[in-house]
C-alpha positions as CSV (number, residue, x, y, z in Angstrom):
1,X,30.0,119.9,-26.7
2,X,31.3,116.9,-28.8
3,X,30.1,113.7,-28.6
4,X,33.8,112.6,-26.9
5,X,33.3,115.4,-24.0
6,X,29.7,113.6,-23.6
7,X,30.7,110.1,-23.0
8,X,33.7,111.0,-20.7
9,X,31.6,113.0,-18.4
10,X,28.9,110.1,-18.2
11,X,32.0,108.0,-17.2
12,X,33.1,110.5,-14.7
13,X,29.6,110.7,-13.2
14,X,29.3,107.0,-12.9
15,X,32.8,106.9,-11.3
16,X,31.4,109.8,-8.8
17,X,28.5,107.2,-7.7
18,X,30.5,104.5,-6.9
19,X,33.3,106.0,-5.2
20,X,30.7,107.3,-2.8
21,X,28.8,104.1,-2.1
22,X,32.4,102.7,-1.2
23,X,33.9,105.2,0.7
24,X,31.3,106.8,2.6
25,X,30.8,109.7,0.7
26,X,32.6,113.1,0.7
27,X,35.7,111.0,2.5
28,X,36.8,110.6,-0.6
29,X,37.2,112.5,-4.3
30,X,37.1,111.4,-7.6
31,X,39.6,112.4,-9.5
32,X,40.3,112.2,-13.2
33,X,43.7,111.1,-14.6
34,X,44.8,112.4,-18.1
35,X,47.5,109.9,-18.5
36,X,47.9,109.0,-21.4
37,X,48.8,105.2,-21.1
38,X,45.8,104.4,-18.2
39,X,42.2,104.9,-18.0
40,X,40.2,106.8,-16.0
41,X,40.5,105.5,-12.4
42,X,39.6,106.9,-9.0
43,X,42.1,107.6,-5.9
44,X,41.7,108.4,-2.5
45,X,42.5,112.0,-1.7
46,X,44.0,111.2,1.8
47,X,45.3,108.1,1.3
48,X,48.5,107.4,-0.1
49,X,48.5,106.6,-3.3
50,X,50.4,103.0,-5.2
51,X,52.6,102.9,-8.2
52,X,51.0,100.5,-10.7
53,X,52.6,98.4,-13.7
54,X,51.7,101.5,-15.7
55,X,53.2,103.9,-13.9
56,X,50.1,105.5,-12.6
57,X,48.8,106.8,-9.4
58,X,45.4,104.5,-8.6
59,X,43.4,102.4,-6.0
60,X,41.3,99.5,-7.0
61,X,37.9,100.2,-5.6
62,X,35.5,97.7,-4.9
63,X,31.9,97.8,-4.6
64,X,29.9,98.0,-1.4
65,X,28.4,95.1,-0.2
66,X,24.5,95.2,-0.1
67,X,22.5,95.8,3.5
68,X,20.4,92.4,3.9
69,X,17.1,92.8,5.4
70,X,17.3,92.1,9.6
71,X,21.2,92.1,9.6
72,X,21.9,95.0,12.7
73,X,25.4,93.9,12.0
74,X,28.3,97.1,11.3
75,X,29.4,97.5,7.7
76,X,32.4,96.0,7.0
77,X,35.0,97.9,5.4
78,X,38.3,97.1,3.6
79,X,41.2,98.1,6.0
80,X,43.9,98.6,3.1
81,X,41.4,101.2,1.8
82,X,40.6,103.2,4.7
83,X,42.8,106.3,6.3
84,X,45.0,105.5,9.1
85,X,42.3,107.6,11.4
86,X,39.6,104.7,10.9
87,X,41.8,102.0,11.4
88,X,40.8,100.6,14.9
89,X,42.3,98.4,16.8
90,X,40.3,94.6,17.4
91,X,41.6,94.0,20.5
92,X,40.5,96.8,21.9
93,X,37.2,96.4,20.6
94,X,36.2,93.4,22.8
95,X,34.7,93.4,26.3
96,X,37.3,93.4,28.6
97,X,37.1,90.6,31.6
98,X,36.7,91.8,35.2
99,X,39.9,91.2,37.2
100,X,39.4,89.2,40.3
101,X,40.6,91.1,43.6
102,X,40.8,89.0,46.3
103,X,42.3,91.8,48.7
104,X,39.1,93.3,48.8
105,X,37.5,90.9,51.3
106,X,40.6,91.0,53.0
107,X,40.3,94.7,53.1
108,X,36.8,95.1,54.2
109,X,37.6,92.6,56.9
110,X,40.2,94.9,58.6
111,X,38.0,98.3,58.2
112,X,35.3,96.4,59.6
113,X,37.3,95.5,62.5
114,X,39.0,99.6,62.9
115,X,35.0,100.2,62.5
116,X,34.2,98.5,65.5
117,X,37.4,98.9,67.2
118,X,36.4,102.7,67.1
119,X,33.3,102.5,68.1
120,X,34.0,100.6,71.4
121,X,36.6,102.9,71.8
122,X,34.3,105.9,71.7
123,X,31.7,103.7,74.2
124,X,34.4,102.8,76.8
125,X,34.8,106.5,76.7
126,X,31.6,107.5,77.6
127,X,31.5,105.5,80.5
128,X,29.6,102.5,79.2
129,X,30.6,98.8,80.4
130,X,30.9,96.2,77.2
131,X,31.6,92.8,77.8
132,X,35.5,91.7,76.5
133,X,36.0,90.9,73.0
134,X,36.0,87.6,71.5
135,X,39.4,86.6,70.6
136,X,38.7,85.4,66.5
137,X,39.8,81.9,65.9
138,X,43.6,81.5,64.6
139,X,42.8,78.7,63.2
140,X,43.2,78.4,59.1
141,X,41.8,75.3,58.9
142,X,38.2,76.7,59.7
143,X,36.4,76.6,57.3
144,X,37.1,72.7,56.8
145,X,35.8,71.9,60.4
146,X,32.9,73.7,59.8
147,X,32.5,71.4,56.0
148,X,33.6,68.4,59.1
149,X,30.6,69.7,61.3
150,X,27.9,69.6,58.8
151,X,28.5,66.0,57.6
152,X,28.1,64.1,61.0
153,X,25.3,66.5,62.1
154,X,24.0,65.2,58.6
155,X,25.0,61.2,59.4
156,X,23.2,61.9,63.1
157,X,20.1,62.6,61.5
158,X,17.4,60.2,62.6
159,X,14.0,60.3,61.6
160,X,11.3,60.6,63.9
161,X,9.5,57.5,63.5
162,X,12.6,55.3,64.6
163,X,11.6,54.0,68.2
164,X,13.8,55.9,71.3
165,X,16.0,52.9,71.8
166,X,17.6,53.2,68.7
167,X,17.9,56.8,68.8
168,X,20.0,56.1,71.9
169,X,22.0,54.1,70.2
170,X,22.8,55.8,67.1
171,X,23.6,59.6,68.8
172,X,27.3,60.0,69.0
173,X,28.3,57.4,66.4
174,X,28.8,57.5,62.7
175,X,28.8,54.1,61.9
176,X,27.8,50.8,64.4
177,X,31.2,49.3,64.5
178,X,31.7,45.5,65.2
179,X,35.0,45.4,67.4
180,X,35.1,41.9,69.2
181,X,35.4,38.6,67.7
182,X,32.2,37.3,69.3
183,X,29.9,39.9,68.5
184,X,31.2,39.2,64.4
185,X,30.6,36.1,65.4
186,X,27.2,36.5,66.7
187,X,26.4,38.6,63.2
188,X,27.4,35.9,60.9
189,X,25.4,33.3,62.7
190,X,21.9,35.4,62.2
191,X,22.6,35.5,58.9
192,X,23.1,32.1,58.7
193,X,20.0,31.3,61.1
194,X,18.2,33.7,58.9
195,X,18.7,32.0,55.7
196,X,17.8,28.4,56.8
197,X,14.4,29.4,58.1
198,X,13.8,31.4,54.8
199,X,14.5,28.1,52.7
200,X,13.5,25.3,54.8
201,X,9.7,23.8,55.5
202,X,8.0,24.4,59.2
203,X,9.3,21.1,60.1
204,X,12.5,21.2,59.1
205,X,13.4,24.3,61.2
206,X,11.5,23.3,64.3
207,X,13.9,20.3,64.2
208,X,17.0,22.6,63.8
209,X,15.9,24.1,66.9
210,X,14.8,21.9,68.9
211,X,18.2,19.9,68.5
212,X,20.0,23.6,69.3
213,X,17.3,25.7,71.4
214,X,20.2,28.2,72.2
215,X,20.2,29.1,68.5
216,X,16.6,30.2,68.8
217,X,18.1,32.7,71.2
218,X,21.0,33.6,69.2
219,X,18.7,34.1,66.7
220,X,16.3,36.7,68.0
221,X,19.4,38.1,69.6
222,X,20.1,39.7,65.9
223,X,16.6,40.2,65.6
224,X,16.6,42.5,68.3
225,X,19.2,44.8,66.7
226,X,17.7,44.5,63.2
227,X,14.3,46.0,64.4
228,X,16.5,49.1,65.6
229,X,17.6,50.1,62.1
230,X,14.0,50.1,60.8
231,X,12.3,53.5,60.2
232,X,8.8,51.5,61.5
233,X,8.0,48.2,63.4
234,X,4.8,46.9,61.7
235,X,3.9,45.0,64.7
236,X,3.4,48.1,66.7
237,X,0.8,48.9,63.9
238,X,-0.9,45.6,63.9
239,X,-1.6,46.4,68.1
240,X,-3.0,50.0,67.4
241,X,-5.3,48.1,65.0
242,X,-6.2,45.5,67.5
243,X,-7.5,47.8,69.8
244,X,-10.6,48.0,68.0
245,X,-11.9,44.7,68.4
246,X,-14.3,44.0,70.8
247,X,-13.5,43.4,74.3
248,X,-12.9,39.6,74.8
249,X,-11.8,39.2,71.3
250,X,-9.5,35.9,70.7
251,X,-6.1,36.4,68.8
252,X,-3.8,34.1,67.4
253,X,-0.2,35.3,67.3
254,X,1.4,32.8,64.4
255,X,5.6,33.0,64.8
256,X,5.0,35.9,67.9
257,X,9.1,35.4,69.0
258,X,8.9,37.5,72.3
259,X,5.0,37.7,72.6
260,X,5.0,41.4,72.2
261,X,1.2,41.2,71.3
262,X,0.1,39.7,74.3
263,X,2.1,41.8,76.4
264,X,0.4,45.0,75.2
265,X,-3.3,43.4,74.7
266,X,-3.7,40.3,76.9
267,X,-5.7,42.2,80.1
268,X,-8.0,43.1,77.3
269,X,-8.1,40.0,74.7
270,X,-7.5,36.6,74.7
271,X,-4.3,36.0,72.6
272,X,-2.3,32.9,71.8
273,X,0.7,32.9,70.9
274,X,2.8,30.6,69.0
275,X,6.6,29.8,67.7
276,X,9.1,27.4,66.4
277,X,10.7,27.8,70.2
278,X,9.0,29.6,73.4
279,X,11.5,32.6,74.7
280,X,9.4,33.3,77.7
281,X,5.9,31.9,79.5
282,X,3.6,33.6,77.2
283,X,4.5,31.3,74.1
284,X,3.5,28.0,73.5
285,X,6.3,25.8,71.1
286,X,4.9,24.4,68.2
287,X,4.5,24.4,64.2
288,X,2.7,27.2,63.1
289,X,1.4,24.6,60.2
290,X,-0.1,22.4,62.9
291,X,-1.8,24.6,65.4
292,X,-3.6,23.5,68.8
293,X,-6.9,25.0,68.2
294,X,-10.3,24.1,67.2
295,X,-11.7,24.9,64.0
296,X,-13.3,28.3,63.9
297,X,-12.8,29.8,67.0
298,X,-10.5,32.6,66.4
299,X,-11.8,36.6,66.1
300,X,-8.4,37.3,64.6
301,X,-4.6,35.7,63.4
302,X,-1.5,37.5,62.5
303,X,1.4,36.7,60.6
304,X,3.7,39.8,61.6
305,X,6.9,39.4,59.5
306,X,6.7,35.3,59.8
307,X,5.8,33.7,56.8
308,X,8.9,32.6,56.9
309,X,9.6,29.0,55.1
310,X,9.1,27.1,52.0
311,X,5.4,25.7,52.5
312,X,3.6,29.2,52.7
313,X,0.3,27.1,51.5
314,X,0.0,25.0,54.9
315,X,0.6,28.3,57.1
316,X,-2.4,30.3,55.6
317,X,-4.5,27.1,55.1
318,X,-4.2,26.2,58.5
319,X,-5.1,30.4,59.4
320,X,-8.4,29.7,57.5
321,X,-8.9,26.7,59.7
322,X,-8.9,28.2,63.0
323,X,-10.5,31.8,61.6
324,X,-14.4,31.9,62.6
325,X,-16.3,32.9,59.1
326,X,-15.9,37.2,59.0
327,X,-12.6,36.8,61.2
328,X,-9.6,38.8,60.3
329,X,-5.9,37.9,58.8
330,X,-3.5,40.2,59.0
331,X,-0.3,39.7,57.2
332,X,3.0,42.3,57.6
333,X,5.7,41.4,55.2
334,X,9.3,43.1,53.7
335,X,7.7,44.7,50.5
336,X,10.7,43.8,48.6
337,X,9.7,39.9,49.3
338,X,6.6,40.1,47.4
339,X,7.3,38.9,43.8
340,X,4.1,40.1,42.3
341,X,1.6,41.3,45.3
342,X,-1.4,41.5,42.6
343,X,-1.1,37.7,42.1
344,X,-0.1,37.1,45.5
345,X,-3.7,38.6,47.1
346,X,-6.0,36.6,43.9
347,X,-4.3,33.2,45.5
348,X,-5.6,34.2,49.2
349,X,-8.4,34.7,47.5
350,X,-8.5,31.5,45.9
351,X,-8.2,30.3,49.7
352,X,-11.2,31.7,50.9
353,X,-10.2,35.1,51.8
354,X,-11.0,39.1,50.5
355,X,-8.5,42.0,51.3
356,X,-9.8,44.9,52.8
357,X,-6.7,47.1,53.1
358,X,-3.6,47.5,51.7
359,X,-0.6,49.3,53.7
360,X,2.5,50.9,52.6
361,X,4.7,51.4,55.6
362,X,7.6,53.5,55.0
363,X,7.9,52.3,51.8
364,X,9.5,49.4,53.8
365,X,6.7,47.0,55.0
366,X,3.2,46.2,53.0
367,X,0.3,45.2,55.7
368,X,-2.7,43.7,54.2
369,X,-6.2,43.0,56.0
370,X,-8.1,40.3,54.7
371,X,-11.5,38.8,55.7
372,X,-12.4,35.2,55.9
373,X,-15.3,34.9,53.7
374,X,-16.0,31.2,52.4
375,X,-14.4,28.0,51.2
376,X,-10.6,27.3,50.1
377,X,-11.1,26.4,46.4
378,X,-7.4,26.2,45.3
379,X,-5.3,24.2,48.1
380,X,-1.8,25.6,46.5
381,X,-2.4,28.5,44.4
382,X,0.5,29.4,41.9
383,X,0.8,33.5,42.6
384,X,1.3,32.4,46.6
385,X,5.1,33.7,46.2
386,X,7.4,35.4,48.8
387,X,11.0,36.0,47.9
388,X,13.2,34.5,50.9
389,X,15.8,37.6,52.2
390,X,19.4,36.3,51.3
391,X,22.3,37.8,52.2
392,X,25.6,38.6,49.8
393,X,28.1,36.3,50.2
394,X,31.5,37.7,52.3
């Protein structure tokens, strides 16, 4: 064999290799071309083959891309070199979505109903007696009443610790309407009523009433309807607590409105009770800041939602007055009113008082229980803070 022969068959072995890493194997043959004017190139047996600028019968083959390491992907091959049989279709290739059928419900419906229809059928036959068939709603609009249903029974939800009164109210209406003119009327003015005894001394706002004494009544008038909207009265906490006092205990109710502490506790206590203006026998008229009673002779004094004006200092100072040494203060109060509660129990401290417990109510109402325990040794502490409740303006 010449030494020509030699290299050509090393060429045509080489050309073998790398027609089959390209085109899967035995797909595909190797054939040599003797032409005289091109070089040794390599065509596809079933493919059909493409004139070239020389005249000759070849396919440019290109090498087969490497497998990476962790690739699970297919091998990608070159359509324009692959026979019409492995030529796929990529549409067909993807998942195909799930068509939505919404006559099978519809369907299932009405064999349900030749199910049953059937059945009773069969059952009337046999001599049984079955009650007559409820006649399904025509009604399209169904499933909107039912959407209709669910909100009010959602809006009449009331919690269980709102008192029965205002359950009785709030069954069978949405929203508390205001129809007349007076009762809008009668709204705005508690507001207003509200507002001047949140900014204004003792004094000031025992004058305002004493020159208008219906207003006092007016006033507690919105009261009333205000304690029905609140998921917890404090008072009625403040008298379960009182009941543990010893018998023949002295109370001092400081800004009582209707007396409802005495009314609960008086056959058991001695209670006094106090306000800007007396709404029935049981309350005595006067300036919570300028109480008549002797120094230390009560067992107990409450401030249930009535530290109310400007001069806070000359309310509790004059609590501490008439407090025996070891009597208790309670004080119930909005908790959004206190500004900062830590500062505000260090200045009761400051006058002469130690809390004993703190109450969350509801998340609505903080109660604190504090203990007389010596001296006042700051007359107007700084921290003594309550923010007043104001109203947007309309």
């Amino acid at each position: 064999m010449t030494k020509k022969e030699v290299v050509e068959n090393v060429v045509i072995n080489k050309n073998r290799k790398r027609s089959k890493d390209a085109f899967g194997g035995n797909s595909f043959q190797a054939k040599r071309s003797k032409d005289e004017n091109s070089a040794t190139v390599l065509t596809p047996s079933n493919h059909e083959p493409t004139k070239t600028n020389h005249g000759t019968k070849d396919v440019i083959l290109k090498k087969k891309k490497k497998h990476r390491p962790g690739d699970d992907s297919k091998k990608i091959e070159d359509k324009h070199h692959l026979p019409e049989s492995k030529l796929t279709n990529s549409e067909n290739d993807l998942p195909k979505k799930k068509k939505k059928r919404p006559w099978r419900a519809h369907v299932r419906r009405e064999a349900k109903k030749a199910r049953l229809a059937e059945e009773r059928a069969e059952r009337e036959a046999n001599g049984e007696v079955l009650p007559e068939p409820t006649q399904p709603s025509t009604d399209g609009n169904l499933t909107a009443k039912k959407k209709k249903n669910k909100k009010k029974k959602k809006k009449n939800k009331i919690p269980s610790t709102m008192p029965e009164a205002a359950i009785k109210k709030e069954v069978g209406s949405e929203k508390p309407k205001i129809n007349s003119v007076s009762e809008k009327l009668e709204a705005s003015r508690f507001r207003y009523l509200n507002e001047q005894l949140y900014t204004s001394t003792g004094a000031d706002a025992e004058k305002l009433f004493a020159e208008d004494p219906e207003a006092f009544e007016a006033y507690h008038r919105g009261y009333r309807i205000q304690v029905l909207k609140w998921p917890t009265n404090p008072l009625d906490i403040i008298i379960r607590d009182s009941e543990t006092l010893p018998t023949g205990s002295i109370i001092a109710d400081l800004g009582c409105g209707e007396a409802k502490l005495a009314e609960k506790l008086e056959s058991k206590y001695t209670i006094h009770s106090y306000d800007l203006a007396a709404l029935n026998h049981r309350v005595v008229a006067c300036n919570i800041a300028k109480l008549p009673l002797e120094n230390e002779t009560v067992d107990l004094a409450v401030f249930c939602l009535s530290l109310m004006g400007s001069n806070l200092s000359d309310y509790i100072r004059e609590a501490h007055r008439i407090l025996k040494k070891g009597g208790k203060l309670k004080i119930a109060e909005v908790t959004s009113r206190f500004r900062n509660l830590k500062n505000f129990i260090l200045a009761l401290e400051k006058m002469g008082f130690q809390l004993k417990r703190k109450k969350e109510l509801e998340s609505y109402f903080t109660l604190l229980t504090l203990e007389k325990i010596g001296k006042i040794t700051e007359k107007r502490p700084k921290g003594l803070i309550l923010d007043p409740c104001l109203y947007k303006k309309r």
